[in-house]
C-alpha positions as a Markdown table, in Angstrom:
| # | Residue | x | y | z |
|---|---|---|---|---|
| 1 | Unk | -14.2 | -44.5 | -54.3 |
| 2 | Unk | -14.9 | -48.1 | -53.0 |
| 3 | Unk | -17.8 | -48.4 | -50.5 |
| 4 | Unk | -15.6 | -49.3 | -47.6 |
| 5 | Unk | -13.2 | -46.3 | -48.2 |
| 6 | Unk | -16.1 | -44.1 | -48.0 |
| 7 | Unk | -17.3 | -45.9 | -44.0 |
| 8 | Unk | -13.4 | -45.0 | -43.7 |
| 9 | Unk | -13.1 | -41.3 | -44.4 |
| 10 | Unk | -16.5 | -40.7 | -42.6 |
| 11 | Unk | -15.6 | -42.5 | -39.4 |
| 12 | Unk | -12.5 | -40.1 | -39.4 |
| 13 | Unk | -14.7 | -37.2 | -40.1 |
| 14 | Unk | -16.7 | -37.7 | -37.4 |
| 15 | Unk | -13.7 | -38.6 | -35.2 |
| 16 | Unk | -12.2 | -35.2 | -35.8 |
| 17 | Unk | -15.3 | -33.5 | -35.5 |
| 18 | Unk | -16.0 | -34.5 | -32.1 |
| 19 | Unk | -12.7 | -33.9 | -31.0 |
| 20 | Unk | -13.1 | -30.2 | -32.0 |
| 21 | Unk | -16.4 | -30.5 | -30.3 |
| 22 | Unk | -14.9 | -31.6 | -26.6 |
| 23 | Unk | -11.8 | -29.3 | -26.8 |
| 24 | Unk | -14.1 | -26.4 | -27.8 |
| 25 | Unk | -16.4 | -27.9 | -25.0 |
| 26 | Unk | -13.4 | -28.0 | -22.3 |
| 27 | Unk | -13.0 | -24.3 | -23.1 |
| 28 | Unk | -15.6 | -22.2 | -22.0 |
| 29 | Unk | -15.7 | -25.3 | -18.4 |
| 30 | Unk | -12.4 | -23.8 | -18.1 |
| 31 | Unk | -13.1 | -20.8 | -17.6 |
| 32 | Unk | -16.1 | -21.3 | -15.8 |
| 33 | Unk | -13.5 | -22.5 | -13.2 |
| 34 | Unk | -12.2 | -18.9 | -12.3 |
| 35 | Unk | -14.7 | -17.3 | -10.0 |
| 36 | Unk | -15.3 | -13.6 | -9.8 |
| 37 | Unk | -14.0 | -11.1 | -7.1 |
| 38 | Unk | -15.5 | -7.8 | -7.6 |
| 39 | Unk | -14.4 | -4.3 | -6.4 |
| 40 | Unk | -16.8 | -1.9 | -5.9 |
| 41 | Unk | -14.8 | 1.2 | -5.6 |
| 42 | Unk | -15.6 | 5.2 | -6.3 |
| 43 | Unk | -16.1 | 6.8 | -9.6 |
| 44 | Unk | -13.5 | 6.3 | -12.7 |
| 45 | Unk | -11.9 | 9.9 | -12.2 |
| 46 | Unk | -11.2 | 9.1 | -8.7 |
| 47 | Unk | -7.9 | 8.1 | -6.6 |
| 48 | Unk | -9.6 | 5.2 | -5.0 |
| 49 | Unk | -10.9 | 3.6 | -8.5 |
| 50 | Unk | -7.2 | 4.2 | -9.6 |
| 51 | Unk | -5.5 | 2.3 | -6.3 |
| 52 | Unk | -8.3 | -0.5 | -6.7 |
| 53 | Unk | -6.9 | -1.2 | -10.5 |
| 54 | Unk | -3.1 | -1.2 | -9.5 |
| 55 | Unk | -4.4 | -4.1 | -7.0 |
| 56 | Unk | -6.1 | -6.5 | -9.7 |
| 57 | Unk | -2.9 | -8.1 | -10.7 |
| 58 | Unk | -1.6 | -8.5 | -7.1 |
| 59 | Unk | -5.1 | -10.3 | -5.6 |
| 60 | Unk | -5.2 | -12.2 | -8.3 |
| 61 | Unk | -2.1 | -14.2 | -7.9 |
| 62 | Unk | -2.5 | -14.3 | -4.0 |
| 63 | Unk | -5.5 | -16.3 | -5.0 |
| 64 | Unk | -3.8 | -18.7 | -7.3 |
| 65 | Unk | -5.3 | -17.2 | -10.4 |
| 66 | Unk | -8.6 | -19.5 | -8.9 |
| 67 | Unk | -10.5 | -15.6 | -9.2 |
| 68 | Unk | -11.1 | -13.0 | -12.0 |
| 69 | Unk | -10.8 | -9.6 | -10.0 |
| 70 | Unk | -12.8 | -6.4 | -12.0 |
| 71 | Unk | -13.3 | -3.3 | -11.0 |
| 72 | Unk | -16.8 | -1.9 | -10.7 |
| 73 | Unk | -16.8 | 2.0 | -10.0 |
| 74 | Unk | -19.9 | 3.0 | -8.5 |
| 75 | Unk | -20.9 | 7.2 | -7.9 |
| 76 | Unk | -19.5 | 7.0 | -4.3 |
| 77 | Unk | -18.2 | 5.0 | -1.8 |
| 78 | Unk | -21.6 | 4.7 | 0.0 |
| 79 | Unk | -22.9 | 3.4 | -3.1 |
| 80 | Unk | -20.4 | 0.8 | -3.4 |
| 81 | Unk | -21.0 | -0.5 | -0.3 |
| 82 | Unk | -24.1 | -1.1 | -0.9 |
| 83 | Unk | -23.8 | -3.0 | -3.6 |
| 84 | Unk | -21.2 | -5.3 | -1.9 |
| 85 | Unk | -23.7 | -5.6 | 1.1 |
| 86 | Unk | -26.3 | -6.7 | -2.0 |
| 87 | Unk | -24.4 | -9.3 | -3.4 |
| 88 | Unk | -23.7 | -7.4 | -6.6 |
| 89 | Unk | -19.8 | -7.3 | -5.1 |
| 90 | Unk | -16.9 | -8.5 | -3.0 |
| 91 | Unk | -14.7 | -6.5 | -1.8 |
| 92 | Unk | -16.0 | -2.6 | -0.6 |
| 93 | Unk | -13.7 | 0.8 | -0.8 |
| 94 | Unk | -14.2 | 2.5 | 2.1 |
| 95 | Unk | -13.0 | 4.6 | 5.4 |
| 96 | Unk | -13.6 | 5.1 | 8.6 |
| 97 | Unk | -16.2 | 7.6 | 8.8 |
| 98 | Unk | -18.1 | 5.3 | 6.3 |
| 99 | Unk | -17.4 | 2.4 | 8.4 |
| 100 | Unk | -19.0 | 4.8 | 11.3 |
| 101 | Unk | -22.1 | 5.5 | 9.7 |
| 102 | Unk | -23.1 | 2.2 | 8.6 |
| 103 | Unk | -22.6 | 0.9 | 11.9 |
| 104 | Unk | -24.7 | 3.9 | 13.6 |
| 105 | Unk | -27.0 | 4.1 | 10.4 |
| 106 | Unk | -26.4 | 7.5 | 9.5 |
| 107 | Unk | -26.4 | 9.4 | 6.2 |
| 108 | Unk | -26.7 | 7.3 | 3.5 |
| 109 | Unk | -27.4 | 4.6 | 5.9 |
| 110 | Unk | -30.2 | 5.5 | 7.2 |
| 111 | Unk | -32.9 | 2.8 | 7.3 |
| 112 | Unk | -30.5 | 0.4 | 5.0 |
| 113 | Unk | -31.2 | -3.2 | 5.6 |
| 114 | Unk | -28.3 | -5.1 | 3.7 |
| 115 | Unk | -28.9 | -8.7 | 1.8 |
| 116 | Unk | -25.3 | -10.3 | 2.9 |
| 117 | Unk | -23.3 | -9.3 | 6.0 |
| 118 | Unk | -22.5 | -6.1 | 6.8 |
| 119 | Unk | -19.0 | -5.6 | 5.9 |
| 120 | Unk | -16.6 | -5.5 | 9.2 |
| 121 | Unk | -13.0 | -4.3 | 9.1 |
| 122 | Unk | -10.6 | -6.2 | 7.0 |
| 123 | Unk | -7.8 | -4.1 | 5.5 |
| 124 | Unk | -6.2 | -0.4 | 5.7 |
| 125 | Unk | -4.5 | 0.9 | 2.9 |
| 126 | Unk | -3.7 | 4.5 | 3.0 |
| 127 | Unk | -4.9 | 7.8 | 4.7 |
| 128 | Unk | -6.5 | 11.0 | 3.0 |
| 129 | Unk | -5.6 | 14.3 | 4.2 |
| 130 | Unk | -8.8 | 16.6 | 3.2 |
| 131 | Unk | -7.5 | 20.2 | 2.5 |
| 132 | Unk | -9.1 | 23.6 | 0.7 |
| 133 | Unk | -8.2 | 25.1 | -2.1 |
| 134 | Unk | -8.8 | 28.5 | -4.2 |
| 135 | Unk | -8.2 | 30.4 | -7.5 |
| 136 | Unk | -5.6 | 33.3 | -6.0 |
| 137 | Unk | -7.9 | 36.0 | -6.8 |
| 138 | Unk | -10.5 | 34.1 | -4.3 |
| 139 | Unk | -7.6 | 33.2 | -1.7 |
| 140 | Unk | -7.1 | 37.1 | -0.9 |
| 141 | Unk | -10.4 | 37.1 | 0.5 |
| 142 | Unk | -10.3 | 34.0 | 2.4 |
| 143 | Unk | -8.6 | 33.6 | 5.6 |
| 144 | Unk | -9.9 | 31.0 | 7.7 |
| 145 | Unk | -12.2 | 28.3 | 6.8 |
| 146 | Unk | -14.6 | 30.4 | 8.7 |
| 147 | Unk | -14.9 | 32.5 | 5.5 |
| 148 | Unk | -16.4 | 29.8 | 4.0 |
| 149 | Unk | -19.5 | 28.8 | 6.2 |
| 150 | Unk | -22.3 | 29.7 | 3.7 |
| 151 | Unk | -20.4 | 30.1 | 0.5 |
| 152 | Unk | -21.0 | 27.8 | -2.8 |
| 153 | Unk | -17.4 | 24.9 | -2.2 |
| 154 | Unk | -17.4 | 21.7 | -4.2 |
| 155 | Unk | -16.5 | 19.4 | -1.1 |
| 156 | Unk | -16.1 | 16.8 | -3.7 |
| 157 | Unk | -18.2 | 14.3 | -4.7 |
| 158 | Unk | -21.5 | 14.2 | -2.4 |
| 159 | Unk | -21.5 | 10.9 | -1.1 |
| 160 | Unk | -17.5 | 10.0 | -1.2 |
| 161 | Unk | -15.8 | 10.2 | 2.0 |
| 162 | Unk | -13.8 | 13.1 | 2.1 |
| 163 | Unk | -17.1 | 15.0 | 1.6 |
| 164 | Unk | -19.0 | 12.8 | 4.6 |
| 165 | Unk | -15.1 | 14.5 | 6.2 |
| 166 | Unk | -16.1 | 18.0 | 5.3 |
| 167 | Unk | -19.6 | 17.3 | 6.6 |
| 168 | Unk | -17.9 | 16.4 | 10.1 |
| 169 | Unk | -15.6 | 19.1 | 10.1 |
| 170 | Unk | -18.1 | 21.9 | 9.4 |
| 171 | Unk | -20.1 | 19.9 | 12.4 |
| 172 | Unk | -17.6 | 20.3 | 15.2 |
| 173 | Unk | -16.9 | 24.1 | 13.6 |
| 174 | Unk | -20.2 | 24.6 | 13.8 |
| 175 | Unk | -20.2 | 26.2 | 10.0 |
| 176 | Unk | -22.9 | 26.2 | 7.8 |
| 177 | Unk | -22.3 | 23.7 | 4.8 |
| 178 | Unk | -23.5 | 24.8 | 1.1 |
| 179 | Unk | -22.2 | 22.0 | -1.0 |
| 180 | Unk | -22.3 | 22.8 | -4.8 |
| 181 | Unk | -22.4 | 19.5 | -6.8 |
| 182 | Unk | -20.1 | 19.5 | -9.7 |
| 183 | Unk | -19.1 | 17.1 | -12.2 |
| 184 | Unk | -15.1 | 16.7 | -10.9 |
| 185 | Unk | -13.7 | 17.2 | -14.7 |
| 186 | Unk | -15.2 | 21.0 | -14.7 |
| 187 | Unk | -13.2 | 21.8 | -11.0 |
| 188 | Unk | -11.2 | 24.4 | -13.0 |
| 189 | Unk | -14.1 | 25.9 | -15.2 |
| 190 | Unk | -16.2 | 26.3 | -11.4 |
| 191 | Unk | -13.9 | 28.1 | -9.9 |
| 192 | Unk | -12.2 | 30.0 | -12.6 |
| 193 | Unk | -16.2 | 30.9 | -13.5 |
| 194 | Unk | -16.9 | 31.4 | -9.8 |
| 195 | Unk | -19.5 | 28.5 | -9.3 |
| 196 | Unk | -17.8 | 27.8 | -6.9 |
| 197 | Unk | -15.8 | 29.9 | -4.0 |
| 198 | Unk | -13.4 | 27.5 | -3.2 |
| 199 | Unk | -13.2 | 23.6 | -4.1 |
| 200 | Unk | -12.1 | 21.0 | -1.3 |
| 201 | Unk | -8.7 | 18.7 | -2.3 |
| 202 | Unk | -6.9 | 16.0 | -0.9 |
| 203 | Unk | -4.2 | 14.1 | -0.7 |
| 204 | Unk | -3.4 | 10.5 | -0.2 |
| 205 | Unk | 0.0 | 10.0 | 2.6 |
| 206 | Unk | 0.6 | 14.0 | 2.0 |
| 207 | Unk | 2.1 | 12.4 | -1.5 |
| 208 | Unk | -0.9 | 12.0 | -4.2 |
| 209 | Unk | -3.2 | 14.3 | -5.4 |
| 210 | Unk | -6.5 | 12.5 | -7.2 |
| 211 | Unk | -6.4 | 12.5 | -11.1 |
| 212 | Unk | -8.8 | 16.0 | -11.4 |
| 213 | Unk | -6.6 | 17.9 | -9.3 |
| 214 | Unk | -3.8 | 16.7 | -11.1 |
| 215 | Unk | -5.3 | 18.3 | -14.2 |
| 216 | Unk | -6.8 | 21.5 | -11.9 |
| 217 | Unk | -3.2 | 22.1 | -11.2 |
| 218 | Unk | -1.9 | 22.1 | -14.7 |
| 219 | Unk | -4.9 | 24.7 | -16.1 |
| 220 | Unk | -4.8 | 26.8 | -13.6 |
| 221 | Unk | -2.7 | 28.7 | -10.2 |
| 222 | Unk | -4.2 | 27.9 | -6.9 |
| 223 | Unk | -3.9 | 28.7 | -3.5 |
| 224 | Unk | -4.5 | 26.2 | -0.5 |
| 225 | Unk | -6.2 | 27.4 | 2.4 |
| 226 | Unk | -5.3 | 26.4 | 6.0 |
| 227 | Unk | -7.8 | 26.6 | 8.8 |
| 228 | Unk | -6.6 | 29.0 | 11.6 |
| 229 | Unk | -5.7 | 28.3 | 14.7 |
| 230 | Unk | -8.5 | 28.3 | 16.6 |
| 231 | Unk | -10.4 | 26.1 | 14.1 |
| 232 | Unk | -7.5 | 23.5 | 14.9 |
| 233 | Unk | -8.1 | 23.7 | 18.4 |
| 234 | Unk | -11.5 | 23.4 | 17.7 |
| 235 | Unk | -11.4 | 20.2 | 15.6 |
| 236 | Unk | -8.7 | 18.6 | 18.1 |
| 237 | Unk | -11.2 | 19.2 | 20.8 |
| 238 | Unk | -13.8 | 17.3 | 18.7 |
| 239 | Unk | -11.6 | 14.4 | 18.1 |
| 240 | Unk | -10.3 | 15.2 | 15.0 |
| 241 | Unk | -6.6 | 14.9 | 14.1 |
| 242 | Unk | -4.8 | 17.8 | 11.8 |
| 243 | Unk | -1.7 | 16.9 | 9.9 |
| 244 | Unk | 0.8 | 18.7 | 8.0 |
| 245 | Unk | 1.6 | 17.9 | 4.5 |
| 246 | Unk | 4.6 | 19.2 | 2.4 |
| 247 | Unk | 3.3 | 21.4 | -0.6 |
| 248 | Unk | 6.4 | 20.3 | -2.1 |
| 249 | Unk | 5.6 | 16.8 | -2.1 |
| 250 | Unk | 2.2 | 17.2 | -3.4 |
| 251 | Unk | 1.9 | 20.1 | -5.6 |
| 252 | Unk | 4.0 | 21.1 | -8.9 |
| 253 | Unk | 3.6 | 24.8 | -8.2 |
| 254 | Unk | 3.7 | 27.6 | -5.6 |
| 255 | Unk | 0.3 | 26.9 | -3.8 |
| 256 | Unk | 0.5 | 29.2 | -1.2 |
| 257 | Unk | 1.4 | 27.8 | 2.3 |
| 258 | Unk | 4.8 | 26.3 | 2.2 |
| 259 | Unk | 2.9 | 23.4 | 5.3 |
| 260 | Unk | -0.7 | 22.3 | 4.2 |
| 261 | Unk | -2.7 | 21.3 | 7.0 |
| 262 | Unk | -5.3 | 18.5 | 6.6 |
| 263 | Unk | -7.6 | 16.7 | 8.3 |
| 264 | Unk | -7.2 | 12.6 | 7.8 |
| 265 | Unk | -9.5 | 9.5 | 7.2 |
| 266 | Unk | -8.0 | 6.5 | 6.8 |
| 267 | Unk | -9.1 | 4.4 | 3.9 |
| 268 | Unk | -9.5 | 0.3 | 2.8 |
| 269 | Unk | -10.6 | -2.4 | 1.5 |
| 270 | Unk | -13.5 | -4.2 | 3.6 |
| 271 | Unk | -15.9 | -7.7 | 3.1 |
| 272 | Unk | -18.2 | -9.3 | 4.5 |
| 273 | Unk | -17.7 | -13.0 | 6.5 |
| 274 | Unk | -19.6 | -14.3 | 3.0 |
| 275 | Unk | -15.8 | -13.9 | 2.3 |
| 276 | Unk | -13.9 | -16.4 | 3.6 |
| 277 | Unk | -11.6 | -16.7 | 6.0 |
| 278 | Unk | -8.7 | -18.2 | 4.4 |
| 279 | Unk | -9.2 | -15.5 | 0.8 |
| 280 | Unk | -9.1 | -12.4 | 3.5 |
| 281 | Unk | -5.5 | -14.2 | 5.2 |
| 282 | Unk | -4.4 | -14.6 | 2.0 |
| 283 | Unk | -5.1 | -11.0 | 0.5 |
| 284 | Unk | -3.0 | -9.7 | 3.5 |
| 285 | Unk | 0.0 | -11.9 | 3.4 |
| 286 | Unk | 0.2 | -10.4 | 0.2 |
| 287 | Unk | -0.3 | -7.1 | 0.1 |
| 288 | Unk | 2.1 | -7.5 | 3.5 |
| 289 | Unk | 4.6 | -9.0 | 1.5 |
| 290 | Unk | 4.3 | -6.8 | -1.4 |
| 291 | Unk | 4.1 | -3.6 | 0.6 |
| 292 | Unk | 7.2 | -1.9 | -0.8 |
| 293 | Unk | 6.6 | -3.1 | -4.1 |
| 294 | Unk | 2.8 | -0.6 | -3.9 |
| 295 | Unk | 4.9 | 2.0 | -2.5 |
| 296 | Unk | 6.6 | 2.2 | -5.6 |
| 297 | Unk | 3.5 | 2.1 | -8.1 |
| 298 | Unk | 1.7 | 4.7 | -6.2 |
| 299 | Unk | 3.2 | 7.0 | -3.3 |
| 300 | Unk | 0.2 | 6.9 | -1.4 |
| 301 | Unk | 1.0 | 3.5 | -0.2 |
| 302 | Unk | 4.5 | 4.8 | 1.8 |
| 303 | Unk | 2.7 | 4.7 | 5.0 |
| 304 | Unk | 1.2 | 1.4 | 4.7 |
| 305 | Unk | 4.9 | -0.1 | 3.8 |
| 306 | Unk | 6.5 | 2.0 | 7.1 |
| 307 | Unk | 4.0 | 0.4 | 9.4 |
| 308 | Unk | 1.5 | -2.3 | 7.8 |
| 309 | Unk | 0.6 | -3.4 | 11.0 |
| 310 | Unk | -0.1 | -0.1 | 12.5 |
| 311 | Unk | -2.2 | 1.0 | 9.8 |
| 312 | Unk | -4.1 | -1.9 | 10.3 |
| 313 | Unk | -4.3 | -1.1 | 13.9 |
| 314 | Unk | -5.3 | 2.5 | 13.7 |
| 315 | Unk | -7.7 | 0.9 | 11.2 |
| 316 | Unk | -10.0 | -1.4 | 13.8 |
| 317 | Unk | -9.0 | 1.4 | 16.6 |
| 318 | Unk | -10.9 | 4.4 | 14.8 |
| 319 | Unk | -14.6 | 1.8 | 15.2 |
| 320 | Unk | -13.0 | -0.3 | 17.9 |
| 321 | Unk | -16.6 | -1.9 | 18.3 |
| 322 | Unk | -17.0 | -3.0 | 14.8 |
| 323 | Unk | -16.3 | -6.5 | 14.4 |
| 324 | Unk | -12.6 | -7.6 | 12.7 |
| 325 | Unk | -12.9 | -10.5 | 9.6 |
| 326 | Unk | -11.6 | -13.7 | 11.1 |
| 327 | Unk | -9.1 | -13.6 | 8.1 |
| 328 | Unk | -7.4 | -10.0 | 9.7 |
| 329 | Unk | -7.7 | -11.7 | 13.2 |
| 330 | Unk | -5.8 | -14.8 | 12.0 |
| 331 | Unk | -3.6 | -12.2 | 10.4 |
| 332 | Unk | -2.6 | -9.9 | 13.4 |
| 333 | Unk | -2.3 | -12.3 | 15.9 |
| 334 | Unk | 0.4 | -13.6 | 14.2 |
| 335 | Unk | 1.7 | -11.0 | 14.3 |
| 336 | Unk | 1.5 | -10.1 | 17.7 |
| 337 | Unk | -1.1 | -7.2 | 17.2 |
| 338 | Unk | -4.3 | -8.6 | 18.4 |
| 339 | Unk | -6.1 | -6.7 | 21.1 |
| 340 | Unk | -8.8 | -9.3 | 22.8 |
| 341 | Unk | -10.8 | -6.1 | 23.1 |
| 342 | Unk | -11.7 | -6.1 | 19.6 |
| 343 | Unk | -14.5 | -9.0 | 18.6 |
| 344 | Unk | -14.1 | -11.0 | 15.3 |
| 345 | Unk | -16.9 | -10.9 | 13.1 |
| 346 | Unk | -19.0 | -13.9 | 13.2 |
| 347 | Unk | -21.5 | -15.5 | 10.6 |
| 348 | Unk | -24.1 | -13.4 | 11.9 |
| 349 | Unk | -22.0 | -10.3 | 11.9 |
């Protein structure tokens, strides 16, 4: 090979080497492009961790693809809303009596000082109805939820909201609370061993029931549990709403009552003003937008599609003093559903 042939085939080795170099280069800046928008929601076996997965594909492409959404599932909801509040997330799961006890710094947030801004109210997605349920052998012997004040229940998950609801309940009842904790995927082996007296349930829009209960139903009969009339009028007169729920719409099998009665918290998705304006606007034109489209992949989203904007509403009117995202306030006021009562969150909020 002639000396000058050789200059040639090594200038066009070194040519196509660096033009794998700078593609492969291009590759990882590319991806470096999408930013990360992190979920912090409840434990894997939960109905919140499975809402906040049906939701990755939707935010995503309401933000342009610019963000990779994940899902980070954290031991409860208190928990996760720390971690948002820390920096190590975005977007918080929560509810209303969450979003009541960080604001009064109560329970879990008791002495809690967070890194970024507290988070303020920025979507509703669905309500929880928190009910109480028994093998049939322990339902003969329970009447009222009064025959439970002192006895071993699995309120669910210590820490998630509807046991910070069963905590509230028991309050204005004035029943004594003995919480027995229990991993969720051995509900049917407590109370079939008699761990546990009861265990509490819940559904989401009186149509879901979370994954474990799902799979309590299938191993085992159970009986739901109503409270009694005077323990209605006893949690009315404390503020708290009871709802009926269809069994029929819930449950695959006879569970007693053909009307469950349940007491609700309403549920979302909540950030801090670190989030911007414009990525809060955007979330909600979509999930607006796309509101019949979630009813369909889960059931517990029917309510949001009847009334988005009431939801939202109900939302900011359960902590009327906690401060709204500017995003939701841009949101609602087009919408002709701002109340100048309410305050929108500022940097400082």
């Amino acid at each position: 090979m002639s000396k000058m042939r050789k200059l040639y085939t090594f200038a066009a080795s070194a040519t196509a080497i660096a033009a794998v170099l700078a593609v492969s280069a291009l590759q990882p800046a590319a991806t470096e492009e999408r930013k990360s928008l992190r979920l912090a929601t409840s434990s894997v076996d939960s109905y919140g961790y499975k809402i906040a997965a049906s939701l990755v594909k939707v935010i995503e492409e309401a933000l342009g693809g610019e963000y990779t959404v994940t899902v980070q599932p954290y031991t409860s909801p208190t928990v996760g809303m720390k971690a948002v509040m820390n920096g190590d997330g975005e977007i918080a799961y929560t509810a209303d009596i969450g979003m009541t006890q960080l604001y009064k710094a109560e329970a879990g947030f008791q002495n809690y000082t967070p890194v970024k801004p507290k988070i303020v109210h920025s979507w509703y997605a669905y309500p929880m109805e928190s009910m109480m349920a028994a093998t049939v052998k322990e339902a003969e012997k329970i009447k009222c939820w009064k025959d439970l004040s002192g006895k071993p229940v699995f309120y669910t998950t210590a820490g998630f909201q509807n046991w910070h609801n069963w905590v509230r309940i028991y309050k204005a009842l004035g029943y004594q609370f003995k919480h027995v904790q229990i991993d969720t995927k051995s509900n049917s082996d407590a109370l079939l061993a008699g761990t546990v007296v009861a265990s509490a349930t819940y559904t989401t829009a009186g149509r879901s029931l979370a994954p474990y209960w799902k799979e309590t139903e299938i191993r085992m009969d159970i009986r739901v549990i109503n409270p009694c009339p005077d323990e209605i009028a006893k949690l009315k007169a404390a503020g708290l709403a009871v709802v009926d729920v269809e069994a029929k719409d819930v449950f695959t099998k006879d569970v007693g009552p053909k009307i469950l009665k349940g007491v609700p918290i309403l549920f979302g998705y909540n950030v801090g003003t670190n989030i911007s304006e414009d990525i809060v606007y955007k979330l909600l034109n979509a999930f607006y937008k796309k509101k019949d489209e979630l009813a369909k992949i889960d059931p517990g989203f029917t309510p949001m599609a009847k009334d988005f904007i009431g939801m939202q509403v109900a939302g900011i009117n359960a902590n009327p003093d906690i401060p709204v995202h500017p995003g939701m306030a841009k949101f609602l006021k087009e919408h002709k559903a701002w109340n100048d009562k309410w305050k929108i969150a500022g940097s400082a909020s």
